[in-house]
C-alpha positions in Angstrom: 91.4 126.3 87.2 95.2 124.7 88.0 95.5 121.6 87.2 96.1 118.9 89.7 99.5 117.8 90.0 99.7 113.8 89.8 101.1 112.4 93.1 103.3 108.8 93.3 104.0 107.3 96.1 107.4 106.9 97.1 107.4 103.0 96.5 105.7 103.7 92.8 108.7 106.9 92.3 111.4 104.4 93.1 110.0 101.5 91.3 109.4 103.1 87.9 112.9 104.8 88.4 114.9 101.5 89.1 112.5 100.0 86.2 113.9 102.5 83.7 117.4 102.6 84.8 117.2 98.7 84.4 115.7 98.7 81.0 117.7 100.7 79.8 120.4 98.4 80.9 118.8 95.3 79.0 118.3 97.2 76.3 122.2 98.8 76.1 123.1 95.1 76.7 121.2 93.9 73.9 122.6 95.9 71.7 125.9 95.1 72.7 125.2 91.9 72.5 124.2 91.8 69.1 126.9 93.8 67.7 129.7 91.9 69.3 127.8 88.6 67.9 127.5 89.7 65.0 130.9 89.4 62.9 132.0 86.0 65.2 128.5 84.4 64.0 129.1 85.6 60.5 133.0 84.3 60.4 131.9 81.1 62.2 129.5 79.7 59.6 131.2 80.6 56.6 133.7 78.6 58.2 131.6 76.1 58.7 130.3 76.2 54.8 133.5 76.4 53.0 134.8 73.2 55.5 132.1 71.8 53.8 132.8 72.7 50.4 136.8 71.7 50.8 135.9 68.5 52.6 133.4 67.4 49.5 136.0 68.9 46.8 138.5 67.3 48.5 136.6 63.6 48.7 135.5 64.0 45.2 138.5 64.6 43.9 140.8 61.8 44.3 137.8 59.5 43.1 137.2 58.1 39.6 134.2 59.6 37.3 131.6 56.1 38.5 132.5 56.8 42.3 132.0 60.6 42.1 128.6 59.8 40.5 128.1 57.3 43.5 129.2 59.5 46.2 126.9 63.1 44.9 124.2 60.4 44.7 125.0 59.6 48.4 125.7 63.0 49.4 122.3 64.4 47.5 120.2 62.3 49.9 122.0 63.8 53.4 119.9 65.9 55.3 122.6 68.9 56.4 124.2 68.7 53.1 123.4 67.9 49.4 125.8 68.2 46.6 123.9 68.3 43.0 125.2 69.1 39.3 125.7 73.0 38.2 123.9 72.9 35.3 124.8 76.1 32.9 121.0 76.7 32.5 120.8 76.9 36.2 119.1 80.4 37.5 120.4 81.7 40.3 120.0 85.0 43.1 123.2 86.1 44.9 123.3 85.5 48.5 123.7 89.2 49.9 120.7 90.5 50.8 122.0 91.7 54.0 124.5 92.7 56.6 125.1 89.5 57.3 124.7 87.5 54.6 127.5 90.3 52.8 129.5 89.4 55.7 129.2 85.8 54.8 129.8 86.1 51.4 132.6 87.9 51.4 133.5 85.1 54.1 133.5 82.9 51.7 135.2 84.2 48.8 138.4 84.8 50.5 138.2 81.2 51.7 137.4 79.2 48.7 138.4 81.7 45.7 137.0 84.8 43.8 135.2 81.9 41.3 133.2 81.1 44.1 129.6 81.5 43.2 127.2 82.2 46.5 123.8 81.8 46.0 120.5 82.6 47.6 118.5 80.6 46.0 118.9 78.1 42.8 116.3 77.1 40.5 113.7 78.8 43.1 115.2 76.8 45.6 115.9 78.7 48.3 119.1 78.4 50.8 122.8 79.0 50.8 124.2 77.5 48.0 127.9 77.6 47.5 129.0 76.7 43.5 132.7 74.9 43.2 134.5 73.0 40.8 136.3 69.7 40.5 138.4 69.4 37.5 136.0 70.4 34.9 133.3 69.8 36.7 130.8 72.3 38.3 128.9 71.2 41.0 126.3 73.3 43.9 126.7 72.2 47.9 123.6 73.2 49.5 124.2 73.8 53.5 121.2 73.7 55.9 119.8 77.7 55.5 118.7 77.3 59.3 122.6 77.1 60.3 123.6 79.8 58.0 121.0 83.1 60.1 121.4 84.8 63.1 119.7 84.2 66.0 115.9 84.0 65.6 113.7 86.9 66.5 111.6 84.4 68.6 114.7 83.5 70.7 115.4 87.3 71.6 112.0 88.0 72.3 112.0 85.0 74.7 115.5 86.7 76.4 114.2 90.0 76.2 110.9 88.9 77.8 112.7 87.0 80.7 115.2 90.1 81.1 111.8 92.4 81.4 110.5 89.8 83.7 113.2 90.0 85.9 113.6 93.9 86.0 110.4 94.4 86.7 110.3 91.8 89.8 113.9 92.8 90.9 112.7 97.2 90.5 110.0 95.9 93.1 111.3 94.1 95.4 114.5 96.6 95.4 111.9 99.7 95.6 109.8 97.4 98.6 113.0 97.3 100.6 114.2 100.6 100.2 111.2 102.0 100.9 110.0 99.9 103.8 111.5 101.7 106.4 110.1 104.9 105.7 106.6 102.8 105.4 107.5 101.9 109.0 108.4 105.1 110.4 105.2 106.9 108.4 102.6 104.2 110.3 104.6 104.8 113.7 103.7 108.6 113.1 100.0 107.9 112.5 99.7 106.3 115.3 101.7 109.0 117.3 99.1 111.4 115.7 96.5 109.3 117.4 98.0 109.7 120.6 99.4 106.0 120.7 102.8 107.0 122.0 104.6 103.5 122.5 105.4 103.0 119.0 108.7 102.0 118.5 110.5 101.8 115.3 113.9 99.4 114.8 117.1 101.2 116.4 119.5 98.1 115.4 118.9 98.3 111.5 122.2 97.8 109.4 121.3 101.5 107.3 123.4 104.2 109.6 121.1 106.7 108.2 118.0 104.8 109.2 119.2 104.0 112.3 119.8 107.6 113.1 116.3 108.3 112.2 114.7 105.7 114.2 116.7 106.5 117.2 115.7 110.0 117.1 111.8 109.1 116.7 112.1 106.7 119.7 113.2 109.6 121.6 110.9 112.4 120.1 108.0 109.7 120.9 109.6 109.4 124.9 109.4 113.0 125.4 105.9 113.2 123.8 104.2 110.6 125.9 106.2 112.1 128.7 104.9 116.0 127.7 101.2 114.3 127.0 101.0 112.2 130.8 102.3 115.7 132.4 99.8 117.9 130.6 97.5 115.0 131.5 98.2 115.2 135.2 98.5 118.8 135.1 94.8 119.4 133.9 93.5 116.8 136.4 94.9 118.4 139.4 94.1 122.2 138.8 90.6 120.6 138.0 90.3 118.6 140.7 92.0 121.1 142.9 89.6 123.8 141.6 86.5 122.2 143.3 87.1 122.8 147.1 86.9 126.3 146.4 84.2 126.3 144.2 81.7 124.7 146.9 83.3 126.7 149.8 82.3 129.6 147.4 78.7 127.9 146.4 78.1 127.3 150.6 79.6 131.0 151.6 77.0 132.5 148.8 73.9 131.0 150.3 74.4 131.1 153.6 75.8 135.4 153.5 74.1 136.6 150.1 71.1 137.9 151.3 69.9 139.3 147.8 68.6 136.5 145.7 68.9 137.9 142.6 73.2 138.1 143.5 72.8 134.7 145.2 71.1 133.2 141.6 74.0 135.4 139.3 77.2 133.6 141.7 75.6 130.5 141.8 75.2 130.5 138.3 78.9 131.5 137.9 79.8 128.9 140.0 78.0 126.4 137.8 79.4 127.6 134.6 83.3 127.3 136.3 82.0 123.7 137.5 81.3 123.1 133.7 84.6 124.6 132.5 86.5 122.0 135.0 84.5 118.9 133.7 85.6 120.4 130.1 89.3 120.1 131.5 89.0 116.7 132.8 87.2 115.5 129.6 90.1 116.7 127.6 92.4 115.3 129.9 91.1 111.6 130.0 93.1 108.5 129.2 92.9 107.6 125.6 91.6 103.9 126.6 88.4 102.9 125.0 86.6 99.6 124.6 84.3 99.4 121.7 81.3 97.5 122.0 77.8 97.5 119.5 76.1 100.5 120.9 72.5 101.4 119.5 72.5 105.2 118.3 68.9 106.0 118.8 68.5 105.4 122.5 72.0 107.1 123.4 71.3 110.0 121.1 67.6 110.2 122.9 69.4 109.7 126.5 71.6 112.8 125.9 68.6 114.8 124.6 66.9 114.3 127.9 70.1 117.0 129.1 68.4 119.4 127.1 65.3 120.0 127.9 64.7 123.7 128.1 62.7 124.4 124.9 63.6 128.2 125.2 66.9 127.3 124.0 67.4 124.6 122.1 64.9 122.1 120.3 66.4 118.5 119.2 64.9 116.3 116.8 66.3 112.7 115.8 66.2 110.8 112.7 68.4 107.6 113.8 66.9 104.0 113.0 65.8 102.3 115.6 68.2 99.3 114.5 71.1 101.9 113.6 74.4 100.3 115.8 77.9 101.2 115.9 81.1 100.2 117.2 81.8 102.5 120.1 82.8 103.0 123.6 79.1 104.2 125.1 80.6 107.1 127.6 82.9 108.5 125.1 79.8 108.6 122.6 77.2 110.0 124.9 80.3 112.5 125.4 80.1 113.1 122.1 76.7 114.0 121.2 76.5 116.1 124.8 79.2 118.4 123.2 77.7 119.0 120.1 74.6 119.2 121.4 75.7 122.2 124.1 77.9 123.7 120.9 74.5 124.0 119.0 72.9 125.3 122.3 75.5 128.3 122.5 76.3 129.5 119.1 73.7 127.6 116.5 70.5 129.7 118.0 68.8 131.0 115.0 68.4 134.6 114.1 65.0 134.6 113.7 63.8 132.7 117.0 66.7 132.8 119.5 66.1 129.1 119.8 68.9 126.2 118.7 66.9 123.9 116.5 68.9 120.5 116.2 68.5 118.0 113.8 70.3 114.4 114.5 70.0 112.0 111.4 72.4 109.2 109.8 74.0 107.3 107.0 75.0 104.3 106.0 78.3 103.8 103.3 79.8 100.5 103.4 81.4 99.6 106.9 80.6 103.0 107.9 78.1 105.1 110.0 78.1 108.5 109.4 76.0 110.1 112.7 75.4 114.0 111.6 74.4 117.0 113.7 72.7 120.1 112.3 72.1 123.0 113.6 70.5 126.7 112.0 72.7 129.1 113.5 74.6 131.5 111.8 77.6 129.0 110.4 81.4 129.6 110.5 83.4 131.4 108.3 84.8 128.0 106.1 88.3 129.3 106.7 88.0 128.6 110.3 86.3 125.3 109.7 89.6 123.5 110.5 90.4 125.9 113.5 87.2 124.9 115.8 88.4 121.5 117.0 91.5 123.4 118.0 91.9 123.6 121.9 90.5 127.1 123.5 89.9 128.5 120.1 86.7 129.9 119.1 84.9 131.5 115.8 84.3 135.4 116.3 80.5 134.3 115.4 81.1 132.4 119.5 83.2 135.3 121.0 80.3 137.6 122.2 78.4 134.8 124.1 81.7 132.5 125.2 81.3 131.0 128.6 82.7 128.1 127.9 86.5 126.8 128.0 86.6 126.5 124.1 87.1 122.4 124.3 83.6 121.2 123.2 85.0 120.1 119.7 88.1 119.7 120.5 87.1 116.9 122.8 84.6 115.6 120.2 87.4 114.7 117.7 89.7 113.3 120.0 87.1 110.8 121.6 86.0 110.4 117.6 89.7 110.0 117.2 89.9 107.6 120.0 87.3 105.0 118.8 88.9 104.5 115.1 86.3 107.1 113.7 86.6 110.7 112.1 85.1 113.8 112.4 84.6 116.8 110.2 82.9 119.8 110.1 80.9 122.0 107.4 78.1 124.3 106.8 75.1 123.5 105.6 74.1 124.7 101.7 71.2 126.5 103.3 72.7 128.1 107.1 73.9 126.5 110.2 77.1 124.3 110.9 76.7 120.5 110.3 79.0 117.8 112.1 79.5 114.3 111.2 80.4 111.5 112.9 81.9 108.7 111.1 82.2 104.9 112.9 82.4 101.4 112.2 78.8 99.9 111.5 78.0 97.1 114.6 78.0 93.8 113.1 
């Protein structure tokens, strides 16, 4: 079995897209970053250290022995900088354990001398330690360790964080407005597809591109409404037209036809082209509907009372008495008196000759689904989609057609018409089931 191919939506394709392009930017800039901070960072505190060390070599210099033991006293008890003895018992670790601190090191050493002694830690005292001398006297300057480090892992995570923040808001927003004008022109074509031709979409947009686009849709939408009112008007007058000659026809048959069983044959002709013409102007109606609460039960058992020859077809209904949905009442009743002639035509049973019809419901959430079941013979399921297509009919319907081959197709455009859906299946045992599926009444 192929495996199913995972499907974005456009607005999820471009947002992860922009998302990566844009980390990898903050990442390259990162990077960057920290290599071009790197040796200035490095440079700039070992400056900062062997100023240090010259300023305090420098001060305790030009002092006599009783003042320099004064002024390391003082300078032992500052809090950025302590100056103590160099003891020759003193154990100490060298300073380069790193990149960085190699960088600073060797910094140092071609500031303040090759006899410079650069310490990590002294006397498990750890820091930056910087030994010097003053006449015969050795001494260690301790700096502050948190001035002599690179920038802190916590403050790039916090950057990094904010950048990530950032992309991920700015990939959104970017991917929103990119993609909103295709959002636009893909709800304007639903609601083309559900016959609601005034959509219009923006034709002054800055984008050329989606201007063109827009400006073409408004047109294709023009001549659709325009091709839809014509095939409207069309129907409705051969329909309408059709009827004066149908009862001249129906009068000139009884009052010449002196057989009756010719008289019964054309009248019954008549009657089925009279059928065919109010399956025209069904199809052909105006799309308006008003929905209203409408109870199931007593409209499905008013449109049963249209069927009453048991010969042919036998209905039975399983609606709750309480069952309501939101629905215009004609267009429904129109509904269930085309399935319910479908079933009559081609859902007889083999065995009997006789349409048995089953009504029942369901409740899902906000929805009603209203099913119809017949125990005919079924439909091939690869023309399941085919049967609400205008004039088309099963080759299971072809031998007894009389009708105009709108029945369903009507169905799911007044379906269509009151925010609902319709489908059709067979049933796991035999017959052709429809459902119905509308807004549950309040």
């Amino acid at each position: 079995m192929p495996r199913k191919a995972v499907a974005l939506s456009l607005f999820w394709r471009t947002f992860f897209l922009l998302a990566i392009l844009l980390l990898g930017g903050v990442f390259a800039w990162v990077q960057t970053f920290r290599a071009l901070e790197f040796e200035p960072r490095a440079v700039q505190q070992a400056q900062q250290v062997a100023s240090l060390v010259n300023l305090s070599r420098a001060s305790m210099k030009y002092v006599d022995d009783i003042n320099r033991v004064t002024l390391v006293k003082t300078m032992a008890t500052s809090e950025a900088v302590k100056i103590v003895p160099r003891e020759p018992n003193d154990k100490w670790e060298p300073f380069e354990g790193d990149r960085f601190s190699k960088t600073i090191s060797d910094e140092l050493h071609s500031r303040l001398g090759a006899d410079t002694v650069v310490a990590g830690s002294v006397n498990g005292i750890a820091g930056l330690w910087v030994g010097f001398s003053v006449e015969k006297d050795a001494y260690w300057l301790q700096a502050d360790p948190t001035k002599v480090r690179m920038m802190a892992g916590s403050s790039w995570a916090l950057w990094v964080t904010i950048a990530l923040l950032a992309t991920v808001l700015g990939s959104a927003a970017i991917a929103r407005l990119i993609n909103q004008p295709l959002r636009d022109l893909s709800f304007a074509a639903s609601r083309i597809r559900d016959g609601e031709y005034e959509s219009q979409l923006d034709e002054n947009t800055l984008t050329s591109e989606i201007r063109q686009v827009n400006m073409g849709f408004n047109r294709m939408a023009r001549e659709l409404a325009k091709v839809e009112e014509d095939r409207a008007v069309m129907l409705a007058g051969i329909s309408h037209d059709l009827r004066t000659p149908l009862a001249r026809l129906r009068l000139e048959a009884e009052m010449s036809v002196q057989d009756e069983e010719a008289k019964k044959n054309m009248a019954m002709d008549i009657d089925q082209l009279d059928a065919i013409i109010d399956k025209f102007m069904d199809y052909a109606r105006p799309g308006e509907t008003k929905l209203v609460p409408v109870h199931v039960s007593s409209l499905v058992e008013r449109e049963m009372q249209g069927f009453r020859d048991p010969s042919q077809i036998r209905i039975s209904s399983r609606v709750a008495i309480d069952a309501k949905v939101m629905a215009d009442e004609v267009e429904l009743g129109r509904v269930f008196q085309n399935l319910f002639e479908n079933a009559r035509r081609y859902g007889r049973s083999t065995d009997t000759g006789i349409a048995r019809v089953q009504v029942s419901y369901a409740r899902t959430g906000p929805w009603v689904i209203l099913s119809v079941r017949d125990h005919g013979p079924g439909v091939a399921p690869e023309k399941l989609k085919q049967l609400t297509t205008p004039f088309f009919r099963g080759d299971a319907a072809r031998t007894a057609a009389t009708g105009a081959g709108l029945g369903l197709a009507i169905v799911e455009k007044s379906v269509a018409r009151m925010g609902g859906s319709f489908e059709l299946a067979n049933a796991m045992d035999g017959g052709l089931v429809a459902h119905v599926r509308l807004k549950k009444a309040p």
